[in-house]
NUSEKOL-246679 format. One record per residue (C-alpha): x, y, z; residue number from 0. Coordinates in steps of 0.25 Angstrom, whole numbers, plus 5000, padded with zeros to 4 digits. Each point is the difference from the previous one (the first is absolute). Layout:
N
+------+------+------+-----+
:   c1 :   c2 :   c3 :   k :
+------+------+------+-----+
:    X :    Y :    Z : NUM :
...
+------+------+------+-----+
***
This chain:
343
+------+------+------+-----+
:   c1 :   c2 :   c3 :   k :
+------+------+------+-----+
: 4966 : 5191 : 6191 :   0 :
: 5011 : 5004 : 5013 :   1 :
: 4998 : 4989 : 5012 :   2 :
: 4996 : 5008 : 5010 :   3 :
: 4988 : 5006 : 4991 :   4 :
: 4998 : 4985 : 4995 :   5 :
: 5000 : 4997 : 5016 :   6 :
: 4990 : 5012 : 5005 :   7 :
: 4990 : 4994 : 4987 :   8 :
: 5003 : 4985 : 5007 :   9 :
: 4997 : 5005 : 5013 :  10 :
: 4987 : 5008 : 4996 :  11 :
: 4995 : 4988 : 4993 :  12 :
: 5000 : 4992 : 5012 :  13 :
: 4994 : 5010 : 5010 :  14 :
: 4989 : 5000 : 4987 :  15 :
: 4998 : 4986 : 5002 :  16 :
: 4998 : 4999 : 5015 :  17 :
: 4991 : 5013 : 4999 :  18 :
: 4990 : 4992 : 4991 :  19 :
: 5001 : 4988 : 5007 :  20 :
: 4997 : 5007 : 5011 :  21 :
: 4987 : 5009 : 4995 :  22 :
: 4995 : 4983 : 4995 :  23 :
: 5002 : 4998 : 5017 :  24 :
: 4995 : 5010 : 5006 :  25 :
: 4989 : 5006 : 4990 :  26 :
: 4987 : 4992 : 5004 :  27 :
: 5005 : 4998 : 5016 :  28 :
: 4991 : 5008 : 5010 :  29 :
: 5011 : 5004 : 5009 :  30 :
: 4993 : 4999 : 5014 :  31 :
: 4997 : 4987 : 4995 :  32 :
: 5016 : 4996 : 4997 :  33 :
: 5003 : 5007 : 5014 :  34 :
: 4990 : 4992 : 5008 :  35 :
: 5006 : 4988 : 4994 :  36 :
: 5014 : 5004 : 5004 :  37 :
: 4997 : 5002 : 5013 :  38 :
: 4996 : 4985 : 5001 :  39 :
: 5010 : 4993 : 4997 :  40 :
: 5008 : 4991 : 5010 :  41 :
: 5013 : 5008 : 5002 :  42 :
: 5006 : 4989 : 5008 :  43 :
: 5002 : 4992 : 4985 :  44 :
: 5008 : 5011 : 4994 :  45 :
: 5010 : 4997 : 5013 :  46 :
: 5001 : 4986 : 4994 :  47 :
: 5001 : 5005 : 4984 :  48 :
: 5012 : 5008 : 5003 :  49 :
: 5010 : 4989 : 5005 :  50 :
: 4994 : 4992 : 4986 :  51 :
: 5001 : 5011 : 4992 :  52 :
: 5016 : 5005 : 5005 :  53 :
: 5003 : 4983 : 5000 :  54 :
: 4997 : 5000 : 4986 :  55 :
: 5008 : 5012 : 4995 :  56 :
: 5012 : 4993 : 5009 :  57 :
: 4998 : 4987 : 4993 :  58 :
: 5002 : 5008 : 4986 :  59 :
: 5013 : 5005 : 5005 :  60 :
: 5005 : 4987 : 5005 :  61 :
: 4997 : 4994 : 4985 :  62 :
: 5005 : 5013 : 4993 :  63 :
: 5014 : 4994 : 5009 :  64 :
: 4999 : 4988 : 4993 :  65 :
: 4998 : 5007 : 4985 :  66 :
: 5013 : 5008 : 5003 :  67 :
: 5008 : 4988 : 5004 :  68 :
: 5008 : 5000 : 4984 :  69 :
: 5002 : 5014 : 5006 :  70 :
: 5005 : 4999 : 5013 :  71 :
: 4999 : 4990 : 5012 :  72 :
: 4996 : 5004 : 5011 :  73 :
: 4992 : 5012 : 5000 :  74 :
: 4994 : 5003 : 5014 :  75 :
: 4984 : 5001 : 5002 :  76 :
: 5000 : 5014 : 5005 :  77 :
: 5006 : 5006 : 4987 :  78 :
: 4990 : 4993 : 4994 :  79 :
: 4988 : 5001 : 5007 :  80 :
: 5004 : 5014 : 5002 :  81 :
: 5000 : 5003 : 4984 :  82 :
: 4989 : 4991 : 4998 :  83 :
: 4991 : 5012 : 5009 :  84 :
: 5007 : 5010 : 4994 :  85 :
: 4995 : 4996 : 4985 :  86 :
: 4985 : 4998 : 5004 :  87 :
: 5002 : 5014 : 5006 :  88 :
: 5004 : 5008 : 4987 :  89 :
: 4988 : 4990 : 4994 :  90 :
: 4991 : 5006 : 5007 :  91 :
: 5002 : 5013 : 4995 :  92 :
: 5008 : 4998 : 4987 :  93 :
: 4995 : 4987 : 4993 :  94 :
: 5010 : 4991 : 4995 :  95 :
: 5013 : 5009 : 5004 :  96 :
: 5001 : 4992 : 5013 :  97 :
: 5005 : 4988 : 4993 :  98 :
: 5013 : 5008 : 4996 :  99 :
: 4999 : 5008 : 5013 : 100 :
: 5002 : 4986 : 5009 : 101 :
: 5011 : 4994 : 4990 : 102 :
: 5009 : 5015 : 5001 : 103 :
: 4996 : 4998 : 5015 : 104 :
: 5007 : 4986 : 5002 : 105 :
: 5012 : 5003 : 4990 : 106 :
: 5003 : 5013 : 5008 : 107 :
: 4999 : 4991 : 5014 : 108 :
: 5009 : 4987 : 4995 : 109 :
: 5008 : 5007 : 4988 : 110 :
: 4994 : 4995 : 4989 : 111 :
: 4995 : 5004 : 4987 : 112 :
: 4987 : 5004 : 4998 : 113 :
: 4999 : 4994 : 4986 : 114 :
: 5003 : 4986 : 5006 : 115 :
: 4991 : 5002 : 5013 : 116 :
: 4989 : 5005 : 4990 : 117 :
: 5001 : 4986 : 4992 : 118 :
: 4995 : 4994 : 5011 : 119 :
: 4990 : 5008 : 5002 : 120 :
: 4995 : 4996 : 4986 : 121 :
: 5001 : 4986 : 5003 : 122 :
: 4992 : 5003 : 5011 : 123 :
: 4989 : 5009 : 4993 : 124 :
: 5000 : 4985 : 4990 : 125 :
: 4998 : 4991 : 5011 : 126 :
: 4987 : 5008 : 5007 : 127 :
: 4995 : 5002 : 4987 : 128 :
: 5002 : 4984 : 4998 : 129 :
: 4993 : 4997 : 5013 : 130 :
: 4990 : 5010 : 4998 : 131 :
: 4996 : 4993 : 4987 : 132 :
: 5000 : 4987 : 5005 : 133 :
: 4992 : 5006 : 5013 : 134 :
: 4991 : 5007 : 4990 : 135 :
: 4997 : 4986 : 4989 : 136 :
: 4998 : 4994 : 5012 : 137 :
: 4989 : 5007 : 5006 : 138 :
: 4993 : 5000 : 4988 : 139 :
: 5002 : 4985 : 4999 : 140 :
: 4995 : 4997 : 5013 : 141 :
: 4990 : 5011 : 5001 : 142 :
: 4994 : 5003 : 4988 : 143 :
: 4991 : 5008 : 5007 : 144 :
: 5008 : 5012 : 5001 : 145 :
: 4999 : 5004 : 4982 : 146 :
: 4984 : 4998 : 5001 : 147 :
: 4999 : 5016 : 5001 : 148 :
: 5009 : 5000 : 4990 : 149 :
: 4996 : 4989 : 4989 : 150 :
: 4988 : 4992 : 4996 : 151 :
: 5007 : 4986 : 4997 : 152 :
: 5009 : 4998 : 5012 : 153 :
: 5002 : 4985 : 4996 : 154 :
: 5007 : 5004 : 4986 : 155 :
: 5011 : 5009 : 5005 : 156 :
: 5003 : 4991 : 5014 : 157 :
: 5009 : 4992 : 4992 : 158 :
: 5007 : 5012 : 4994 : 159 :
: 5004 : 5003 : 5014 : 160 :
: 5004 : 4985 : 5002 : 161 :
: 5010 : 5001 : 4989 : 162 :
: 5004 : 5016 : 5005 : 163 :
: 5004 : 4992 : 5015 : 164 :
: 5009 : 4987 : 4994 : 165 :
: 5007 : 5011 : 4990 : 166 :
: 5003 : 5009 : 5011 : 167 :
: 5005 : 4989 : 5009 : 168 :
: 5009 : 4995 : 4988 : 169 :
: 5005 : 5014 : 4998 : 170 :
: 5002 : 4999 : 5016 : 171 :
: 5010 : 4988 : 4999 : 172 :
: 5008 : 5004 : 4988 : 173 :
: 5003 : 5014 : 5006 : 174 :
: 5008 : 4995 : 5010 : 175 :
: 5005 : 4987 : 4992 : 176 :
: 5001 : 5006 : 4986 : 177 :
: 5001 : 5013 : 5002 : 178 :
: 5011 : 5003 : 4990 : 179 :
: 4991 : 4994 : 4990 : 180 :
: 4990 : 5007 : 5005 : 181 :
: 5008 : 5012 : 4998 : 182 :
: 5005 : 4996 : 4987 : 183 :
: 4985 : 5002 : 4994 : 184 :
: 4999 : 5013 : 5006 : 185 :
: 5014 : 5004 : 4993 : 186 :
: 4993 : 4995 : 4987 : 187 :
: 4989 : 5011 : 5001 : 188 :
: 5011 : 5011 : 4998 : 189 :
: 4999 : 5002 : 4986 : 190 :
: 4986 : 5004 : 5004 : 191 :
: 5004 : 5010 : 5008 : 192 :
: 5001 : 5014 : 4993 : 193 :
: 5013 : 5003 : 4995 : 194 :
: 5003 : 5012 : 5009 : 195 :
: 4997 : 4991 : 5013 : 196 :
: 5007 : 4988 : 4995 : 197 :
: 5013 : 5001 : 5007 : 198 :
: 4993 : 5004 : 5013 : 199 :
: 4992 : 4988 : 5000 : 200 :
: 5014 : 4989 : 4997 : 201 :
: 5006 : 5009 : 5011 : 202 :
: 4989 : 4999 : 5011 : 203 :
: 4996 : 4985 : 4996 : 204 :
: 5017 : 4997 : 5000 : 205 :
: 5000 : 5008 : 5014 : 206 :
: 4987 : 4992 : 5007 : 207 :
: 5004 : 4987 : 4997 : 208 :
: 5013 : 5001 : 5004 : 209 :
: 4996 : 5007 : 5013 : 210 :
: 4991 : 4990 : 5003 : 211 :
: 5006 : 4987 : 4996 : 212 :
: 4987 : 4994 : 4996 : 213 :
: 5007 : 4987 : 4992 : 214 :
: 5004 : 4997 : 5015 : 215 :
: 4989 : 5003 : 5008 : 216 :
: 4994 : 4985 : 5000 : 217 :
: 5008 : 4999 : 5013 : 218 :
: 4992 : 5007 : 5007 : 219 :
: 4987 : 4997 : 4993 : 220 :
: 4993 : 4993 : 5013 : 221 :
: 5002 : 5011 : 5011 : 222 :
: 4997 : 5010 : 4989 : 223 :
: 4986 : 4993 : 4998 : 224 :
: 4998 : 4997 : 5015 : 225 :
: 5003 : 5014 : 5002 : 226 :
: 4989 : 5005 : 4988 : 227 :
: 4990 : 4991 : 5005 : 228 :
: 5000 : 5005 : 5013 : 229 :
: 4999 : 5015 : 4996 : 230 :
: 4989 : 4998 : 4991 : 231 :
: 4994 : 4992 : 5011 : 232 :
: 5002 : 5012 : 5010 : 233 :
: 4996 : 5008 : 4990 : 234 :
: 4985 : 4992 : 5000 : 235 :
: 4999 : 4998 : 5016 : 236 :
: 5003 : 5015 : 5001 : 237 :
: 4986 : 5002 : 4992 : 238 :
: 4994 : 4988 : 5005 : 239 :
: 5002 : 5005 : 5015 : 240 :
: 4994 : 5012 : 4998 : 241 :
: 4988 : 4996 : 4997 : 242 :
: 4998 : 4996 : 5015 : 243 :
: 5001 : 5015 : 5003 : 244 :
: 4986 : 5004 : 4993 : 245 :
: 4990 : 4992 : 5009 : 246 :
: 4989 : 5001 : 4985 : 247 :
: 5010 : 4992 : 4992 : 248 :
: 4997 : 4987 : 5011 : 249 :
: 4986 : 4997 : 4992 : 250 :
: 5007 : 5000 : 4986 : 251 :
: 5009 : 4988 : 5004 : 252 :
: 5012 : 5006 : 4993 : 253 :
: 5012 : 4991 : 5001 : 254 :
: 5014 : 4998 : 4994 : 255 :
: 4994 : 4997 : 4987 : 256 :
: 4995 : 5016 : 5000 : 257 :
: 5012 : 5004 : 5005 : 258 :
: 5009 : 4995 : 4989 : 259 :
: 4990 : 5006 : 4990 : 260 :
: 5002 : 5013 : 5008 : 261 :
: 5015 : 4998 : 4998 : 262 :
: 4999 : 4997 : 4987 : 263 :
: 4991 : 5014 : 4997 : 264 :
: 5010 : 5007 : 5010 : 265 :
: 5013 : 4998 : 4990 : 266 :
: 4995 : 5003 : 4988 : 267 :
: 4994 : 5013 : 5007 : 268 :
: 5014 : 5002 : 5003 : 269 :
: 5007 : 4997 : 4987 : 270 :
: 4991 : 5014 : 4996 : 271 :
: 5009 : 5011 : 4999 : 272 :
: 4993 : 5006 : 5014 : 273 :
: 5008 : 5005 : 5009 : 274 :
: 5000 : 4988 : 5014 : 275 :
: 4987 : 4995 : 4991 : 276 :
: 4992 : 5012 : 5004 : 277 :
: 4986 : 5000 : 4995 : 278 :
: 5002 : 4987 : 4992 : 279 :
: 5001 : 4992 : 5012 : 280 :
: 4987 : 5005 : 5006 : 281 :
: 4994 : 5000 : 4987 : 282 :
: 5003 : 4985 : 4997 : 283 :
: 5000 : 4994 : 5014 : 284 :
: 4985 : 5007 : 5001 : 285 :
: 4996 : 4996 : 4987 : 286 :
: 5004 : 4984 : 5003 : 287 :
: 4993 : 5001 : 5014 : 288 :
: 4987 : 5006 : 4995 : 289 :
: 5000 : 4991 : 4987 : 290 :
: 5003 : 4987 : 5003 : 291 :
: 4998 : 5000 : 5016 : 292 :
: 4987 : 5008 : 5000 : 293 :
: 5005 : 5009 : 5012 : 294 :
: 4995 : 5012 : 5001 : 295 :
: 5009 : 5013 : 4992 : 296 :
: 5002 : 5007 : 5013 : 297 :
: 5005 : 4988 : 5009 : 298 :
: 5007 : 4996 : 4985 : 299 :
: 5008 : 5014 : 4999 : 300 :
: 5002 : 5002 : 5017 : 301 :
: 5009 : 4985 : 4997 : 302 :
: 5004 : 5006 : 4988 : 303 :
: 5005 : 5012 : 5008 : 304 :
: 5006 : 4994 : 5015 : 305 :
: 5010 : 4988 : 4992 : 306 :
: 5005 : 5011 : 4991 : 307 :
: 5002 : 5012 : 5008 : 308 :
: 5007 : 4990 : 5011 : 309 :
: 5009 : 4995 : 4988 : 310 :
: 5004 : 5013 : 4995 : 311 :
: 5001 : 5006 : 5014 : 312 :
: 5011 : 4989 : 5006 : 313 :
: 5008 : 4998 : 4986 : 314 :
: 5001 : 5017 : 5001 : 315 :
: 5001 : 5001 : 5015 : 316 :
: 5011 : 4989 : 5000 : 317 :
: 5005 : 5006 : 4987 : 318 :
: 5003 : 5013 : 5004 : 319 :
: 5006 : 4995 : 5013 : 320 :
: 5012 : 4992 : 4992 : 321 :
: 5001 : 5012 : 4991 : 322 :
: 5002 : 5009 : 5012 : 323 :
: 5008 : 4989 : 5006 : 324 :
: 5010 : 4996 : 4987 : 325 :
: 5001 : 5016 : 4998 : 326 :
: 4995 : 4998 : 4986 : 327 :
: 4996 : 5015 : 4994 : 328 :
: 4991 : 5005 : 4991 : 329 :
: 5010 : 5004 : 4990 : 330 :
: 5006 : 4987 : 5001 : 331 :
: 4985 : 4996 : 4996 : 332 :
: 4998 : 5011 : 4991 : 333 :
: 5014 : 4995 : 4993 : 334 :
: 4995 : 4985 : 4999 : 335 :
: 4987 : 5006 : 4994 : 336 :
: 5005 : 5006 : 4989 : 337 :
: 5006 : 4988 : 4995 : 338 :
: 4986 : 4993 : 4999 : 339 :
: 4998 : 5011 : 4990 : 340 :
: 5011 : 4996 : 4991 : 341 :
: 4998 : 4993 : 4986 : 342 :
+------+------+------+-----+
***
């Protein structure tokens, strides 16, 4: 199949995806109902939600500074945080080709390779899916609540997620003080790999890890855990704070504890090839609120609906603005997206 039909057939899927997820919304909401509800929320909290919201796509970019360190020192945060909103950007309309859109952004800004850059990026795609898994054991853990809707026997499965949160903290450690071992077990898989994209996968795993110089990352191992642990947590206050705009939620005493299994319903809605988590987001987030929180589906979709619009409105407002600004084109773009659609 060419790329670019095999990208068209990518892209298609995707708007797919966000167009069923959004008909599951949307299909049983009484619009004038949903609009009334907008018009009541607090505004003045969405003032306070977009400082949070552009502090914690900052923080991303100071830790992505510490990931390219085996690449080069001293990478200045504007650079960074510049082709951190960039990727969110081309997220938001074409799922997953902002990853390889921010890496040619940054290697194009400090002369560097986009292969290397990209390894980092993959390391950084590893550690939020760690902290994600260890978030989401967690949750189950302490709130076993939150798999009632979902299983009958709560108690026999809680320890499952027990072992699933120490394996992802082990994996965790080793990735930055083993990691050539690490990498060592993922070069074994290769004769699993079909013949014809054998070579491609030695020269991409060959490329990563020397671009990102995981066997000496245990150097900066504490800032880049401070720094995870403090976007996750911005991550949760962001959700947390806005429910304070919707005066109904005050009688359902959500606290952080809601917002973290919000958080945790919000990734993997965004792990769905949906382009910036259209429909899947309002689907999950509404789904949680109404199931395990009891709040009403229209007070549970208009949530739904302000923290992702904000969210997808500043990552593509502020985006667009350091596109503008860096004078990266569209065929630049267009160039960079044909080579997701290579083998």
């Amino acid at each position: 199949m060419p790329p670019r039909t095999k990208k068209v057939l990518q892209t298609v899927l995707s708007f797919f995806v966000a167009g069923l997820f959004l008909y599951l919304a949307f299909k049983d909401t009484k619009f004038s109902d949903l609009w009334d509800s907008l018009q009541r929320v607090d505004y003045r909290w969405v003032a306070v939600l977009i400082p949070v919201g552009l502090a914690s796509h900052y923080i991303r970019a100071v830790r992505w500074g510490y990931l390219l360190k085996p690449v080069k020192i001293g990478i200045g945060h504007r650079n960074l945080f510049s082709s951190v909103m960039i990727g969110y950007m081309v997220n938001n309309v074409i799922p997953r080709l902002g990853e390889l859109v921010r890496s040619y952004s940054l290697g194009r800004a400090e002369g560097l390779k986009t292969t290397s850059v990209l390894g980092t990026v993959v390391v950084e795609r590893i550690l939020d899916l760690l902290v994600f898994s260890l978030l989401l054991c967690g949750v189950v853990v302490l709130f076993p609540v939150v798999l009632s809707p979902f299983v009958e026997d709560v108690e026999t499965v809680r320890p499952l997620f027990l072992l699933g949160s120490i394996g992802s903290l082990v994996i965790f450690v080793v990735l930055f003080f083993k990691g050539e071992a690490l990498f060592t077990i993922v070069r074994i898989l290769q004769p699993v790999i079909p013949a014809r994209f054998r070579e491609r996968f030695h020269h991409l795993v060959s490329s990563f890890l020397s671009g990102f110089g995981v066997a000496r990352m245990s150097e900066t191992f504490l800032p880049i855990v401070l720094l995870s642990l403090s976007m996750w947590f911005l991550y949760i206050l962001s959700l947390y704070l806005a429910f304070f705009a919707f005066p109904v939620l005050g009688s359902f005493n959500l606290g952080f504890d809601a917002a973290i299994v919000l958080l945790t319903a919000s990734t993997i809605a965004f792990i769905l090839p949906a382009p910036g988590a259209m429909g899947t987001y309002h689907s999950f987030l509404t789904l949680v609120l109404v199931q395990l929180y009891q709040v009403d589906s229209t007070t549970a979709l208009s949530y739904s609906i302000l923290t992702h619009e904000l969210g997808y409105v500043l990552t593509t407002g502020v985006g667009l603005y350091f596109l503008l600004r860096d004078q990266l084109t569209l065929s630049e773009i267009d160039r960079v997206a044909q080579q997701t659609a290579e083998p």
